[in-house]
N, C-alpha and C positions, 0 to 999 in steps of 0.2 A: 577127531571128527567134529567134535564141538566145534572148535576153533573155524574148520571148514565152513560151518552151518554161520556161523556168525559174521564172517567174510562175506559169505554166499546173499545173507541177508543185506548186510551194507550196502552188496551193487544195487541189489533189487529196489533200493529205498535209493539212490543215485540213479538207476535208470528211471525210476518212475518223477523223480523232480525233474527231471532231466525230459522226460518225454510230456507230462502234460501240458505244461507252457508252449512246448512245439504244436502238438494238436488243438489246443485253444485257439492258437495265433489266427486260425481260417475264421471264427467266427466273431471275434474286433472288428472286421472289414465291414460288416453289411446291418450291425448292429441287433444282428437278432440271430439267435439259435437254437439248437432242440431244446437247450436249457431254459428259452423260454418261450416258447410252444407258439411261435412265432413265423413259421416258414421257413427255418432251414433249420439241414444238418447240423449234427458237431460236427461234421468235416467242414464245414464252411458252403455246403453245396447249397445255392439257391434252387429251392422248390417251387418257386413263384409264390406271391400272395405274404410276402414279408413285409412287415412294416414301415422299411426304409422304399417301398412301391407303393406306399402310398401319393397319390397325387397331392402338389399344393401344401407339401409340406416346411413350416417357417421355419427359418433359423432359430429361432428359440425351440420349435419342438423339434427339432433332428439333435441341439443339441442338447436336451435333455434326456432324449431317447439313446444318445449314445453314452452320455453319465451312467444312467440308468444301468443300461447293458454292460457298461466296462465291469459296476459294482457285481452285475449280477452275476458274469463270467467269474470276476476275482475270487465270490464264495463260492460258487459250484467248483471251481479249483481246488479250495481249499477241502468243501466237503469229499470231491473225489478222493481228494488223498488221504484224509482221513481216514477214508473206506478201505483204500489200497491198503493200508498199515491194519488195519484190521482182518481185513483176510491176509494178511502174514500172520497175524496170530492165530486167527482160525488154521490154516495151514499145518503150523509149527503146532499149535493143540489135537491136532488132528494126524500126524504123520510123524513128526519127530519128537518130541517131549507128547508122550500121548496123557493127554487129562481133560477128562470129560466136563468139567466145569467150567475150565478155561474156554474153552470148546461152542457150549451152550453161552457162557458170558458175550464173547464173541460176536457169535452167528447175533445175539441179543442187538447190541452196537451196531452191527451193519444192518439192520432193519432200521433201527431209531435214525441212523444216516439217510437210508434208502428215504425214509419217510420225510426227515427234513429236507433233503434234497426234492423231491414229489412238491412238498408244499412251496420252497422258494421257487420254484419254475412257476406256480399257479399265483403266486402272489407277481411276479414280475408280467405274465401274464397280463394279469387285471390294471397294474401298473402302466403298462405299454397302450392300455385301451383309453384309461381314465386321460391321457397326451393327445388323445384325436378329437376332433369335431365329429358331430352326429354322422356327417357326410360321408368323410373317412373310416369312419369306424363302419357305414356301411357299405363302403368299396371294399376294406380290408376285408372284411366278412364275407363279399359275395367273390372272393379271388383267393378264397383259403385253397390249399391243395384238397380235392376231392370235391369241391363245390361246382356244382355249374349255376348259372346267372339264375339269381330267386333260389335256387333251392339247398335245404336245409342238409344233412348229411345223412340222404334216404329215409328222413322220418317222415310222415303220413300224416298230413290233417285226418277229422273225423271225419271226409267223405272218401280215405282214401287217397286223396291228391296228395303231390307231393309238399309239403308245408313250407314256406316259403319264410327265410330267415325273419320278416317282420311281423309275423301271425304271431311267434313266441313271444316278441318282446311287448307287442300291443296289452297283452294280459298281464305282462309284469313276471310269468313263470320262466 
C-alpha cells in the first residue's frame, strides 16, 4: 500500500509540472494576467482594459512590461507549485499517514504561500502602473473591467454621486 501511495504521489507531482506550464502559456501572450490584476484571466482570456490596450504605448515600455510579466508569471509558477506540494502533504497528513501536526504545519505554509503570492500580484500590480504616463494610467483606469467612463467601482462621493476615478487621486487618499 505504501509503495502504491508513493507511485500515486510521483504522478501527481509529474502531472502537476507537466500541467502548469501548459496553463501559464495563455497568459505570456498579452503580457498581463490575473497574476497581476491586470485585465485578464489565468486562462489567457482578455477582459478588456489590460495593459497591453493601452494606447501609445513605446517600445521601451511594451518591452519592460513584457520582462516585467515573464518574471512575474515565472514566480507565480513557482509559488503555485509550492502550494500544489503542500496540499499533498496536507492530504497525506490528513487521509493517509493521519497526524495532526503535520496537518496544522501544512494548512500553516499554504496560507504563508497563499499570502506571498496576494502580495506579489499587488506588487506587480503597482509595478505595471509605475511603466505608464499620467494619460495611460488614466485610460487604463477608466477601461478596467466593471468601470464605465468617470466612474469609480460604485463608490459615492459625499453628495451621493458616483465618484469619479480623479476625485480619489486629487486628495492623495
Amino acid at each position: 500500500m505504501n509503495k502504491m501511495m508513493k507511485s500515486l504521489t510521483i504522478l501527481a507531482v509529474a502531472a502537476v509540472l507537466i500541467l502548469i506550464p501548459v496553463s501559464a502559456k495563455g497568459n505570456l501572450k498579452m503580457g498581463c494576467g490575473e497574476f497581476g490584476g491586470m485585465g485578464m484571466g489565468f486562462n489567457g482570456q482578455n477582459f478588456g482594459g489590460g495593459i497591453m490596450d493601452v494606447p501609445d504605448l513605446t517600445e521601451e515600455q511594451i518591452g519592460k512590461i513584457e520582462k516585467a510579466q515573464l518574471d512575474h508569471h515565472k514566480k507565480m509558477i513557482e509559488l503555485q507549485y509550492k502550494k500544489e506540494l503542500k496540499l499533498m502533504d496536507l492530504h497525506e497528513a490528513m487521509q493517509i499517514n493521519l497526524d495532526e501536526k503535520k496537518a496544522l504545519a501544512a494548512a500553516d505554509e499554504i496560507g504563508k504561500i497563499d499570502i506571498e503570492m496576494q502580495k506579489a500580484k499587488i506588487s506587480n500590480h503597482f509595478a505595471m502602473r509605475k511603466l505608464l504616463t499620467k494619460d495611460q494610467l488614466k485610460y487604463l483606469d477608466m477601461h478596467r473591467p466593471g468601470m464605465t467612463e468617470g466612474k469609480g467601482m460604485g463608490m459615492k462621493n459625499g453628495n451621493g454621486e458616483p465618484q469619479k476615478m480623479d476625485d480619489c487621486r486629487n486628495c492623495g487618499k
